[in-house]
C-alpha positions, 0 to 999 in steps of 0.5 A, a space after each residue: 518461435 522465440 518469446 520476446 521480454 514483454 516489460 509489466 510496465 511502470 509498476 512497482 511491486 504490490 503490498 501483500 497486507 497478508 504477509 506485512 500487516 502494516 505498511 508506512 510510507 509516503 504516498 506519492 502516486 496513483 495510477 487509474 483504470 489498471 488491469 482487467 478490472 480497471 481498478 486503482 494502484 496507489 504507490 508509497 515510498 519510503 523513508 529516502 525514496 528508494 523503494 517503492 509499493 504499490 496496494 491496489 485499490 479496494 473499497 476503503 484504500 480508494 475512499 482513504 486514499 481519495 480524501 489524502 494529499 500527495 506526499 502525504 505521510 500514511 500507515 495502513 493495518 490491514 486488520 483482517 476480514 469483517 462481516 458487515 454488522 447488518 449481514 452481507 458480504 465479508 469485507 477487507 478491513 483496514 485502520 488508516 493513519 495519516 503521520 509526519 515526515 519523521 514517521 518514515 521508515 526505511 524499510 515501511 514497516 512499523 518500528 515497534 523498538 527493533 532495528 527498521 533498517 532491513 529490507 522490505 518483505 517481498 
């Protein structure tokens, strides 16, 4: 028996915040009751729309993105893991931004004075 090409459907790659902390770009889709956990899948673009990511909804990213328009200008840090301060279960805690056409990227990372041209980390 032969396997057959089975397409992931219409979805973009997913943001690593382990491996790209920050992340810039226009927010220009949301896709609901995706996967086995039914959960979000918000996606950005950058700078000229050529390139495109995904970043799964956890806690903060739905609240963030529930309370952003379409076509919005965002900057996501993930900032790393956080004990709630009255004990519990350690969380993903991000900082959120929301910016202006002219802080697009082409590449959605932060330009911190190097050149911003390459290409995107995944």
């Amino acid at each position: 028996m032969a396997f057959a090409q089975k397409s992931n459907g219409d979805f973009d790659p997913t943001w690593d915040f382990t491996k790209q902390e920050i992340l810039i770009g226009k927010y220009i889709d949301k896709k609901t009751d995706v996967g086995s956990m039914s959960g979000n899948v918000y996606t950005l673009e950058n700078k000229d729309g050529s390139k495109r990511l995904g970043i799964w909804g956890k806690t903060a990213i739905k609240t963030f993105f529930d309370s952003t328009a379409f076509g919005s200008v965002v900057r996501i840090e993930y900032k790393g893991m956080a004990t709630p301060k009255n004990g519990g279960k350690p969380y993903y805690n991000f900082d959120f931004a929301i910016g202006e056409e002219s802080d697009l990227t082409m590449d959605m990372k932060e330009a911190k004075g190097e050149d911003v041209n390459g290409e995107m980390p995944f």
